[in-house]
N, C-alpha and C positions, 0 to 999 in steps of 0.2 A: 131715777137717773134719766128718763128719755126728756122729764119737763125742762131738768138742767140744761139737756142737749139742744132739744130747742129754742129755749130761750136766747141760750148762747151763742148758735147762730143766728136767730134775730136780732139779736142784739149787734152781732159782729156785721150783717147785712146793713143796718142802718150807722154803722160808723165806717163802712166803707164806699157809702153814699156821700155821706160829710166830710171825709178825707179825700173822697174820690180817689181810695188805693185799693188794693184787697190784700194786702199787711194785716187787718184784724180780723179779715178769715182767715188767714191761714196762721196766725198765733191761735186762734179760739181751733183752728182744726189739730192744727199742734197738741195743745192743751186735752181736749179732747181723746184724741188718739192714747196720750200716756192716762189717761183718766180708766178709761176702757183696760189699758194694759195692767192698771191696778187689781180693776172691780174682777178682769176675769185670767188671772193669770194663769190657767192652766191651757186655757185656747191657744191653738198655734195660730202666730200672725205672720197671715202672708206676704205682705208690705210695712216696712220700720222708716219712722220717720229721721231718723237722726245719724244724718252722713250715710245711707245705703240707700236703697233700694227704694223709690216716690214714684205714686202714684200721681202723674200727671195732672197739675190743678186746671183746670177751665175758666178763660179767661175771657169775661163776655168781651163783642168788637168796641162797646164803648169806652170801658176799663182798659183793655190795651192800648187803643190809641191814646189814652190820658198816661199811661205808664212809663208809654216809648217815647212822650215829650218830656217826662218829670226828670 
């Protein structure tokens, strides 16, 4: 499972390079996240992606200022 996770975000790293967005990190974090809530459904999770409770994504200064003109 972690090679997938990796992958995933390098892969999502370099199409938000090319899109110059961070939309396919946080689809691939998205993804992700319920992947996890599959493989271990008995762990309680502290933070739910869907309409509650986010953990605040990081937004490098480059990525932002490309964001706040698009």
């Amino acid at each position: 499972m972690s090679a997938i996770i990796i992958a995933s975000v390098e892969g999502a790293v370099i199409m938000c390079r090319a899109e110059q967005s961070i939309a396919p990190l946080e689809a691939v974090a998205t993804e992700i996240h319920d992947q996890l809530g599959h493989a271990l459904p008995d762990r309680p999770t502290p933070v739910t992606r869907h309409g509650r409770d986010r953990l605040p994504i990081y937004h490098p200064p480059s990525l932002r200022s490309r964001n706040a003109h698009a």
